[in-house]
Structure formats: C-alpha cells, structure tokens
C-alpha positions as CSV (number, residue, x, y, z in Angstrom):
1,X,11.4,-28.5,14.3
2,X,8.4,-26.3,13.8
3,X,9.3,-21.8,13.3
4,X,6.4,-19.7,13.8
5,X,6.6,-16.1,14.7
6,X,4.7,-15.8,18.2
7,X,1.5,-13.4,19.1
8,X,3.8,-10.3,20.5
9,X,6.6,-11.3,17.5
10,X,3.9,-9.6,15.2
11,X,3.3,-6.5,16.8
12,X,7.0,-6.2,16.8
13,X,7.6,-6.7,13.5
14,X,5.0,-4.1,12.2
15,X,6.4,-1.5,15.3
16,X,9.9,-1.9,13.2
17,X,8.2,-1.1,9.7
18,X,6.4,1.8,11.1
19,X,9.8,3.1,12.9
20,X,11.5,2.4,10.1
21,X,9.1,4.3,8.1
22,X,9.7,2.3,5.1
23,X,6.7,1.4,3.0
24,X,4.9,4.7,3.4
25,X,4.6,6.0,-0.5
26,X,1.1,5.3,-2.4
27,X,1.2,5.0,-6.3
28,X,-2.2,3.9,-7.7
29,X,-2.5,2.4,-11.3
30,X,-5.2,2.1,-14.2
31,X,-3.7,-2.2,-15.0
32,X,-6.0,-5.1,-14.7
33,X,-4.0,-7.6,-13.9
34,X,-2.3,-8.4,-10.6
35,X,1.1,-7.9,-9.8
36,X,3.8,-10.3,-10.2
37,X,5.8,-11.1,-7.2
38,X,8.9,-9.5,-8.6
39,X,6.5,-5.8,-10.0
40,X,8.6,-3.1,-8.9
41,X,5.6,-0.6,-9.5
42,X,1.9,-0.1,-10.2
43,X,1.2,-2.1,-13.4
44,X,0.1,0.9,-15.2
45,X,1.4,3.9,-12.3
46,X,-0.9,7.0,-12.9
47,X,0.0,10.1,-11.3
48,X,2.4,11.1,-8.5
49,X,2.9,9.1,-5.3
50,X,2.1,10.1,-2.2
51,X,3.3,9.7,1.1
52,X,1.4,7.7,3.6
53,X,0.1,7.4,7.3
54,X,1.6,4.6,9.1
55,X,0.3,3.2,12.6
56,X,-0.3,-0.3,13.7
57,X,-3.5,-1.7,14.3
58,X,-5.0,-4.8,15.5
59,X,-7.1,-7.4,13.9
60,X,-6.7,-10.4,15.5
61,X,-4.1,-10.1,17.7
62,X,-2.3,-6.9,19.2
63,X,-0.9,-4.5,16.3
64,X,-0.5,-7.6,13.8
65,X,-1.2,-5.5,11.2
66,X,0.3,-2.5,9.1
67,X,-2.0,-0.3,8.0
68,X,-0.9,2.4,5.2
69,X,-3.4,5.5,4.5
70,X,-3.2,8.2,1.9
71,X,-5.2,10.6,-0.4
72,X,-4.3,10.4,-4.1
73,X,-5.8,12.8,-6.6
74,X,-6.3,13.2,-10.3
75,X,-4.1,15.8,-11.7
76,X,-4.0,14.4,-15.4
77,X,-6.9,13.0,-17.5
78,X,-9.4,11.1,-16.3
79,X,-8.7,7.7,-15.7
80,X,-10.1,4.5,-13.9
81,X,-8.0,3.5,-11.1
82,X,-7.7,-0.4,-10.4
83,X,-4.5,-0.9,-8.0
84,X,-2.8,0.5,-5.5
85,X,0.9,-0.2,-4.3
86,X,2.7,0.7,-0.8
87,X,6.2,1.8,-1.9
88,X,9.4,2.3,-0.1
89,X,10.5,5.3,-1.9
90,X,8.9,8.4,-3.6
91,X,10.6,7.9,-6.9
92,X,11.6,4.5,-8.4
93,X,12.4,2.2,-5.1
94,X,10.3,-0.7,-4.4
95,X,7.0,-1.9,-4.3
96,X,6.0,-3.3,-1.2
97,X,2.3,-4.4,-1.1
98,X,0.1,-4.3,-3.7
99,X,-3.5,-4.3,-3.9
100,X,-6.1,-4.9,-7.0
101,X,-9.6,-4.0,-7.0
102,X,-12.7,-3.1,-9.1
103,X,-12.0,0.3,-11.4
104,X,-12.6,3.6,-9.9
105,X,-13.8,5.9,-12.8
106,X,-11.9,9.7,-12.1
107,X,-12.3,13.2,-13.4
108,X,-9.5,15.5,-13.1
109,X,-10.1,16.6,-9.4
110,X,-11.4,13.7,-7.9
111,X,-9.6,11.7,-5.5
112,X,-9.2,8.5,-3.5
113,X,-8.5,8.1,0.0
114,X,-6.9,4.8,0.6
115,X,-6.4,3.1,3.5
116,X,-4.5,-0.4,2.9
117,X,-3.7,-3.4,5.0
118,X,-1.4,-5.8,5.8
119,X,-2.1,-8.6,8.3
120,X,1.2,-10.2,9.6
121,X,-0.8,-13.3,11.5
C-alpha cells in the first residue's frame, strides 16, 4: 500500500505550524560543520535568539512551504556567522530546521536578515 501526503495535505500541515506558532525563534552560529539530526542548537550559538515571521508560501504547490524570517544582530565581538537554526523556544527548547552556509564576516552592529525555508513537497 503506497502513503503519500496529497497536494492540499501540505498546505495543511504548514497552516498547523504557523497556527501553532512553533518553530518561530532564530539562533544563528559561528560552527562549520552541519548539524546532526539529534543538534538541539546552533553548533556554535552566537548571540540571542530572535523571534521570527511565520507565513506560508508557495513553491510548487499551494503553501507547501514554511517560511521563517528574522533579523539577528551583532551585539558581542565580531564574529563569522555560518548557520542558522529555526527553534521552537526562546531559551533551550528545540531545534527545528537547520541551515549551513558560507561565513558571514560581522562587526559589532551589523546584522543578518534571514529568511529560511522549508519545502514540505
């Protein structure tokens, strides 16, 4: 027997996580390597998180995706920012989604404005 979540399945299931509003909280990082499954944060978490924007949007099919946006900012030392996760609390919780990408060199002052994806199709 084949189990596959139908076309309008998705757009439900990314309505109940932005109802929900779970998943909302940014926490970028300074690691290099990517996230185990099981991370429960940033490799290296810099900074304070920050909550989110949540909406659904569409990419292939009607609001199959989850799209998280935020503006982080450097408050510390510089740093060089390499990952981003999507976290379901402001303090400890758990990491959702997590996201890798080439370093981001940052004064104190500077910041990021993320806008982060998930595609349920």
């Amino acid at each position: 027997m084949a189990a596959r979540v139908q076309n309008g399945g998705l757009a439900h299931i990314v309505a109940g996580l932005v109802a929900a509003s779970v998943a909302k909280y940014l926490q970028w990082g300074t690691g290099s390597a990517a996230a185990a499954t099981a991370n429960a944060v940033a490799a290296a978490a810099a900074e304070a998180r920050v909550a989110g924007s949540m909406s659904p949007i569409t990419t292939t099919v009607t609001n199959d995706t989850l799209q998280v946006t935020g503006t982080l900012t450097c408050a510390g030392a510089g740093k060089t920012i390499s990952e981003v996760g999507v976290m379901d609390a402001s303090t400890a919780g758990n990491m959702i989604f997590y996201f890798d990408f080439t370093g981001v060199p940052l004064l104190v002052g500077d910041s990021i404005a993320f806008t982060t994806q998930i595609k349920f199709a």
